[in-house]
N, C-alpha and C positions, 0 to 999 in steps of 0.2 A: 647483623652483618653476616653472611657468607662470604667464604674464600671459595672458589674454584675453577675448575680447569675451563677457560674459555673456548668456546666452540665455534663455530664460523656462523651462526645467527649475532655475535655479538660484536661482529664487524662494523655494523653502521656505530654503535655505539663506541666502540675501540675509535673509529674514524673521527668522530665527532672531537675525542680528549685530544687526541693527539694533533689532530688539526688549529685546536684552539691551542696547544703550546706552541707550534709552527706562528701563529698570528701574534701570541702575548711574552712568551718567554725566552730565554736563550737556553734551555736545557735542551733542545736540539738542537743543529745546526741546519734542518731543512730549511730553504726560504720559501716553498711556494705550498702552497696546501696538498694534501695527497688525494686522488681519487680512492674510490672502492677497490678500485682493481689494482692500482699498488698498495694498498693494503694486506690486497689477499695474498699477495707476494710474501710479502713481510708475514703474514698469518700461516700460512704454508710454510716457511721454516722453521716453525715452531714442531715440538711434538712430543715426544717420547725421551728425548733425548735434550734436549732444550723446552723445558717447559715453558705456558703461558699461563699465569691464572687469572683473575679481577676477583675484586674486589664488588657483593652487589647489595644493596642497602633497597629497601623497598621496591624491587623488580628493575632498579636503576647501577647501573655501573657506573662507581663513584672511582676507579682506578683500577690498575693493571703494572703488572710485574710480569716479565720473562728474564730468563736467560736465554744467551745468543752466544753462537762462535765468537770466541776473541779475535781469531786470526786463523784464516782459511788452513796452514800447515799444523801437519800431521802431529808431528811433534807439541802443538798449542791444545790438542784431545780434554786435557784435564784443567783445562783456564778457560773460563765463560765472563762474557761480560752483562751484567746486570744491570736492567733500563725499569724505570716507575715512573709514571705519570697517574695524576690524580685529575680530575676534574677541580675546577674552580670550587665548584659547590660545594667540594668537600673536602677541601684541604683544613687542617688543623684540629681534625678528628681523631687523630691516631691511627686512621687508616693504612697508612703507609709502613707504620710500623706492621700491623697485623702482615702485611703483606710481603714486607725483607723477611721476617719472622718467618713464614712458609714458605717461601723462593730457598732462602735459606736450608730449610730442613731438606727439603726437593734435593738438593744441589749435593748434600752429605749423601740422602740416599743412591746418589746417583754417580758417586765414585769422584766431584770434582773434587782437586787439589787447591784452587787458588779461585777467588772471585774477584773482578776488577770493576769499579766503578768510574766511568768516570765523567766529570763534575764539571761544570764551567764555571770559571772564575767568580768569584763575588755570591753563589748560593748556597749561601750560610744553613740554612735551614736543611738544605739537601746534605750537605756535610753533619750537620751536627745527626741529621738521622741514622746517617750513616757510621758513622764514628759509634752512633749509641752502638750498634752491632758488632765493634771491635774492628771496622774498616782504620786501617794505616794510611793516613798520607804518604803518597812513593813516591813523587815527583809532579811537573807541571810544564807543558809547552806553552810558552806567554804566545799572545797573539796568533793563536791556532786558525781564525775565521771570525769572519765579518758578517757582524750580524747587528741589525739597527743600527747601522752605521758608525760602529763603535767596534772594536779588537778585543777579542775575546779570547780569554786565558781556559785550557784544558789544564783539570787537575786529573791525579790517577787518585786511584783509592784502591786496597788491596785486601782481601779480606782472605784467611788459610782456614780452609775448608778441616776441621778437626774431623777426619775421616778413616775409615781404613786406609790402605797403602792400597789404590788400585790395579799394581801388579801384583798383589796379592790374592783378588778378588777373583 
């Protein structure tokens, strides 16, 4: 397996996982599939300062990790929030571990303070991966969104970046 920085060739296959979580999962709250081109959107904020990387196992992308702005204000600089989706194929490989494990180091070298996950209700396994990483449960909006026609619970997950003090840096 390779970890690395995703490029905009790996868009159809980025497209692909994440369209199949849109269809099977509630780890998003999209309902309708995404095209290419909101993709590249989403691929475009990515970069230097918000990484993306995947995961590639036989010239095949088996998953993907970035970080993303928590919250558009100035003051939120040092708080990212942390998104992984895996493909089907390849979930219960340890993949996703390799993958917080790098997002991770990324995120130290990169001066954040705080990492925020956050979880929908009932994905135990998304939790307990996270949780391996030292993620804190902070709280939880019950009934955040409607998804398969069922109310769906937001958890946070908080993870403190052991970094320098980036007004230090």
């Amino acid at each position: 397996m390779e970890i690395r920085k995703a490029v905009k060739e790996d868009l159809p296959e980025l497209l692909t996982i994440y369209n199949e979580a849109i269809r099977t999962l509630t780890a998003t709250f999209d309902l309708k599939e995404q095209s290419l081109e909101e993709r590249q959107a989403w691929f475009d904020q990515h970069g230097e300062n918000y990484p993306l990387i995947i995961a590639e196992i036989d010239n095949q992308i088996a998953g993907y990790c970035s970080l993303s702005p928590y919250r558009p204000k100035a003051a939120y600089a040092y708080t990212a929030e942390l998104s992984i989706y895996l493909s089907s194929k390849f979930r219960g490989r340890g993949i996703g571990k390799q993958l917080i494990k790098e997002i991770l180091e990324k995120a130290k070298q990169l001066h954040f303070h705080t990492i925020i996950a956050i979880i929908t209700g009932g994905n135990a396994s998304s939790v307990k991966l996270h949780e391996r990483f030292g993620f804190k449960y902070v709280g939880c909006i019950k009934e955040a969104g409607l998804k398969f026609g069922e109310w769906q619970d937001v958890c946070f997950y908080q993870f403190m970046v052991e970094a320098s003090d980036p007004l230090d840096a």
